[in-house]
C-alpha positions in Angstrom: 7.8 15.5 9.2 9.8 14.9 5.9 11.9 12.7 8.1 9.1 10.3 8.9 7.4 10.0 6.0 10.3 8.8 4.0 11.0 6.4 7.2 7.2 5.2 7.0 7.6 5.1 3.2 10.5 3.1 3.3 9.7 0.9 5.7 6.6 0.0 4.2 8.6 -0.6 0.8 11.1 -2.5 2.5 11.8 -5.8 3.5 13.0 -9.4 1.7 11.6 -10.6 -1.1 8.2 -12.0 0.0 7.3 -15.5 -0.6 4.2 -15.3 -3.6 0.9 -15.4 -2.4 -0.8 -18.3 -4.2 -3.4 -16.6 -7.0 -6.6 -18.1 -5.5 -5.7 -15.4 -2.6 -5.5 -12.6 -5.5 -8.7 -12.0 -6.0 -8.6 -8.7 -6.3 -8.5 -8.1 -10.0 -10.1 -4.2 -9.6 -6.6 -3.3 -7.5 -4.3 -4.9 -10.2 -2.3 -2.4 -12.6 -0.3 0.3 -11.7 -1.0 3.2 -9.2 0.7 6.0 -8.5 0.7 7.8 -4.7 -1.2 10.5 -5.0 -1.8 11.9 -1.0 -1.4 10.2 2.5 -2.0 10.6 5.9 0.3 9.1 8.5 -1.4 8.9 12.4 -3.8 10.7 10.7 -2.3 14.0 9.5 -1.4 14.7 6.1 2.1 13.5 5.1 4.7 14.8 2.6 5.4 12.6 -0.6 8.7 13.3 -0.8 9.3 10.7 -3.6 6.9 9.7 -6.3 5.6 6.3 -5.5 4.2 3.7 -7.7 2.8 0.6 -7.1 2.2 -2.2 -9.2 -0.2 -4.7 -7.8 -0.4 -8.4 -9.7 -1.5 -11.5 -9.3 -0.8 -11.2 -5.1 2.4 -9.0 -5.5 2.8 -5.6 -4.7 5.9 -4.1 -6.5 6.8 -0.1 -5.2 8.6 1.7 -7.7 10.1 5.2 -5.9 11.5 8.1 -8.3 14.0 10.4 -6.4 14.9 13.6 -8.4 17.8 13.6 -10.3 18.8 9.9 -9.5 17.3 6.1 -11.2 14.0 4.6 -10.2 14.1 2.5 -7.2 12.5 -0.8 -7.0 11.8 -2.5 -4.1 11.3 -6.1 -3.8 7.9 -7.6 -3.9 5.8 -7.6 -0.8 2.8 -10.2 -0.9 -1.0 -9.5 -0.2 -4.3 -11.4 -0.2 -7.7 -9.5 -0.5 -10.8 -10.7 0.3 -13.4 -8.8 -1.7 -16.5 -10.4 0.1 -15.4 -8.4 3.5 -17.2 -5.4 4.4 -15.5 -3.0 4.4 -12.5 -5.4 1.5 -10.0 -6.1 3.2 -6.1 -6.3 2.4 -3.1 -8.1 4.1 -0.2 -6.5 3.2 3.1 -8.4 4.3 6.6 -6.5 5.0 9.2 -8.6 5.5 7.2 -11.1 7.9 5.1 -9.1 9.5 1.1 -9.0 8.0 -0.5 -5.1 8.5 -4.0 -5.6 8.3 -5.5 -3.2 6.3 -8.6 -1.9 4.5 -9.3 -0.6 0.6 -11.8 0.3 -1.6 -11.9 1.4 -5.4 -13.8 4.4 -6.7 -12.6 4.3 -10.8 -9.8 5.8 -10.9 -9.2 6.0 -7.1 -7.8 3.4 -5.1 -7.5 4.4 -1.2 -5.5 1.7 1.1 -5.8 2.3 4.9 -3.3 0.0 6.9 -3.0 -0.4 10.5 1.1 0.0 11.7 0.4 -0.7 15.4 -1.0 -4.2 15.9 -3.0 -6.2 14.3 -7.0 -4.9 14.6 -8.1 -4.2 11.0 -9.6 -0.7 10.5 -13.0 -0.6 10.4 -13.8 2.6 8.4 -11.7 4.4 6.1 -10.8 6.8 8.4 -7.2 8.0 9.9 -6.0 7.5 12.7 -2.8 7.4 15.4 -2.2 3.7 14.4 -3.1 3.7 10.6 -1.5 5.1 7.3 -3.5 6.1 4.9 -2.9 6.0 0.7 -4.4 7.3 -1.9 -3.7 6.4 -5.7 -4.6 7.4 -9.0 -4.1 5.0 -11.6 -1.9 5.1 -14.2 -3.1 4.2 -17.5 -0.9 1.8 -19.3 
């Protein structure tokens, strides 16, 4: 299990530089700051964290920050997003290199909770895990 999460965690966090999303797209100024991984659930059982993982989401860019014991932070390039907070339930495209995973979010606070589909495109419809969906949940980090 430790083996896939850091593959699902890494591909998620991988990928070329993404082009910036323009900030009319951004719109979701509750999800900017910086948020730290605090549980998932990958095909909808619970995953290992096997690295702290922070994400700092601005103005349409998502930057993931990961801390490995004993060695320098990691950060990733940014990936671009768009929200539209008018959906029910919001709704997030996160892109990884390319490829847009439709996904799903909601803020509580303190709480931020991501759910993204990994097998094709259908956006999830309730923030719920599946076999097809990862799902994130962040704390954030006060500044």
């Amino acid at each position: 299990m430790k083996r896939f999460a850091t593959f699902v965690l890494l591909a998620l966090g991988s990928g070329s530089s993404a082009a910036p999303v323009p900030k009319e797209l951004a719109k979701g100024q509750k999800i900017n700051g910086l948020w730290e991984v605090a549980s998932m659930e990958i095909f909808g059982k619970p995953g290992a964290i096997v690295q702290k993982q922070s994400w700092r989401i601005d103005d349409g860019k998502i930057t993931v920050e990961l801390r490995v014991p004993n060695a320098a932070v990691r950060v990733r390039p940014p990936i671009a997003f768009a929200v539209d907070d008018s959906a029910a339930p919001k709704s997030l495209d996160y892109n990884t290199g390319g490829a847009m995973r439709p996904a799903i979010y909601e803020v509580d606070g303190d709480t931020l909770k991501i759910l993204m589909n990994l097998q094709g495109r259908e956006r999830p419809k309730t923030m719920r895990s599946d076999e097809t969906t990862v799902l994130y949940v962040f704390k954030r980090v006060k500044e």
